[in-house]
C-alpha positions in Angstrom: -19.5 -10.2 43.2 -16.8 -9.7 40.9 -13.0 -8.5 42.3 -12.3 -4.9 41.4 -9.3 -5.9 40.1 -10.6 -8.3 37.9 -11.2 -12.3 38.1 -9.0 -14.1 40.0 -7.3 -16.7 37.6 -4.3 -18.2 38.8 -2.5 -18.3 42.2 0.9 -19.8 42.8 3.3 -19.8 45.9 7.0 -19.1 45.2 9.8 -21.8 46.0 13.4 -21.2 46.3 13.8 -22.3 42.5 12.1 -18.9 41.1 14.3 -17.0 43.2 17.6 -14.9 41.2 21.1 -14.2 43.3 19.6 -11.5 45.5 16.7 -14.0 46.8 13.9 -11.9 44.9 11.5 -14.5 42.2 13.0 -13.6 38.9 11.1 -11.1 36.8 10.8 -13.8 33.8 9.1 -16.2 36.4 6.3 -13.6 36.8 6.3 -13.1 33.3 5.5 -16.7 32.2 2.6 -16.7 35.3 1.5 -13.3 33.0 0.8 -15.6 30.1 -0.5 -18.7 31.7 -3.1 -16.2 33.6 -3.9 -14.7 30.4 -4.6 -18.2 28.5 -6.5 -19.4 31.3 -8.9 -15.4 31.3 -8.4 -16.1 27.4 -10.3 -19.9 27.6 -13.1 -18.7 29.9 -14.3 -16.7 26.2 -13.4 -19.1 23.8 -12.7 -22.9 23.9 -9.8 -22.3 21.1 -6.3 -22.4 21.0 -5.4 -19.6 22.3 -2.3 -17.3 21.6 -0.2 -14.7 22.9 0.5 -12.1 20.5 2.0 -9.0 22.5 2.5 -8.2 26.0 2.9 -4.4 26.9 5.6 -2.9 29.0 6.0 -4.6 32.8 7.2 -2.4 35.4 8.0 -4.2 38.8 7.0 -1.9 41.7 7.7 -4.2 44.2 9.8 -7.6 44.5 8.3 -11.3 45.2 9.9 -13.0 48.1 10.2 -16.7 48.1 7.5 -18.8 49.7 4.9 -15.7 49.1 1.4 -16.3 47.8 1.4 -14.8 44.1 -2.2 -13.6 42.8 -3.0 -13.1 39.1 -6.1 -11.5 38.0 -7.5 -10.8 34.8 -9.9 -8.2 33.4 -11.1 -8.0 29.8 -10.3 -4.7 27.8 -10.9 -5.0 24.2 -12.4 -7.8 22.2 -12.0 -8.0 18.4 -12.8 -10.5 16.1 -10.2 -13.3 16.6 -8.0 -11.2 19.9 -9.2 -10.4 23.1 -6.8 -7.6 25.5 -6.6 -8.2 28.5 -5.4 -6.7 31.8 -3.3 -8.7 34.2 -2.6 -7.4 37.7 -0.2 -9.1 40.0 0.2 -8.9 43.4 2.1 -10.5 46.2 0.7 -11.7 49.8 3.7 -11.0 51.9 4.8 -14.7 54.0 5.3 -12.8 57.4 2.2 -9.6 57.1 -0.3 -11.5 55.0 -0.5 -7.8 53.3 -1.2 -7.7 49.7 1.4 -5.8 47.6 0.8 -4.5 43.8 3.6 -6.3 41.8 2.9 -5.4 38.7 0.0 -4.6 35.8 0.5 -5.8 32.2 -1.9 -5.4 29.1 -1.4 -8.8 27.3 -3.6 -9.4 23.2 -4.4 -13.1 22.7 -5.5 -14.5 19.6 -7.7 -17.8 19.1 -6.3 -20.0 16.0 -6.9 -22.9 14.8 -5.2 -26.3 14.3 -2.9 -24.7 11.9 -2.8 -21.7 13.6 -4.6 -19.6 11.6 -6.4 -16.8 13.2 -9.7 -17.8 13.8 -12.8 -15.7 15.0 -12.9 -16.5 19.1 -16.6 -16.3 18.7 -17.0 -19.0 16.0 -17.1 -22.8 17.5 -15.1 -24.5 19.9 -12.1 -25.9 18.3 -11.0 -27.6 21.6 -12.9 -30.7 21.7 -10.8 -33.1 23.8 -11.0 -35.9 21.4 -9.1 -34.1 18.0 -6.1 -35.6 19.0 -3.7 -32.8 19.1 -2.0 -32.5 22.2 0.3 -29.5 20.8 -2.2 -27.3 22.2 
């Protein structure tokens, strides 16, 4: 049965490294989880290379406290012919509760290129073979 809030594709804990001055995880840190969830939603369509081409507007509504358990899922809104939108929605297991908080909800377009980056259709073949030999994925 699939999540209402989409397919669960990442999940991280927070260490004291992510954290800014006040003890919160930095907004950026969330951000760059964003991405990485959206690749990984992004892959599960397309073997390709897979980027990010524009993230819409993120609006914290509640902080990440270190050593919390950070959720990331993704839900697919739009496909074209080489981008796919999707909708990432965060949320934060509080350490001491275990209750689930809604961090944050970001609409994230990916692209699928090839080795030259060049926009490729994400429904043509797999340009991710294993054995091409680029490692600049």
């Amino acid at each position: 049965m699939t999540h209402p809030d989409g397919e669960l594709v990442l999940r991280v804990m927070t260490m004291p490294r992510d954290t800014n001055h006040t003890g919160t995880v930095f907004g950026g840190v969330i951000m760059s989880y964003i991405d990485q969830a959206a690749y990984v939603h992004a892959r599960s369509i397309g073997l390709h290379r897979w980027v990010t081409v524009m993230v819409e507007r993120i609006e914290f509504v509640a902080p990440v406290f270190v050593g919390e358990l950070v959720t990331f899922r993704a839900t697919t809104v739009s496909k074209g012919r080489t981008s796919v939108t999707l909708r990432i929605r965060v949320e934060a297991e509080r350490y001491s509760t275990g209750q689930q908080v809604r961090v944050t909800d970001s609409i994230v377009k990916m692209v699928s290129v090839d080795a030259n980056r060049i926009p490729i259709p994400f429904t043509s073949a797999q340009t991710l073979s294993g054995d091409d030999g680029d490692a600049r994925l």
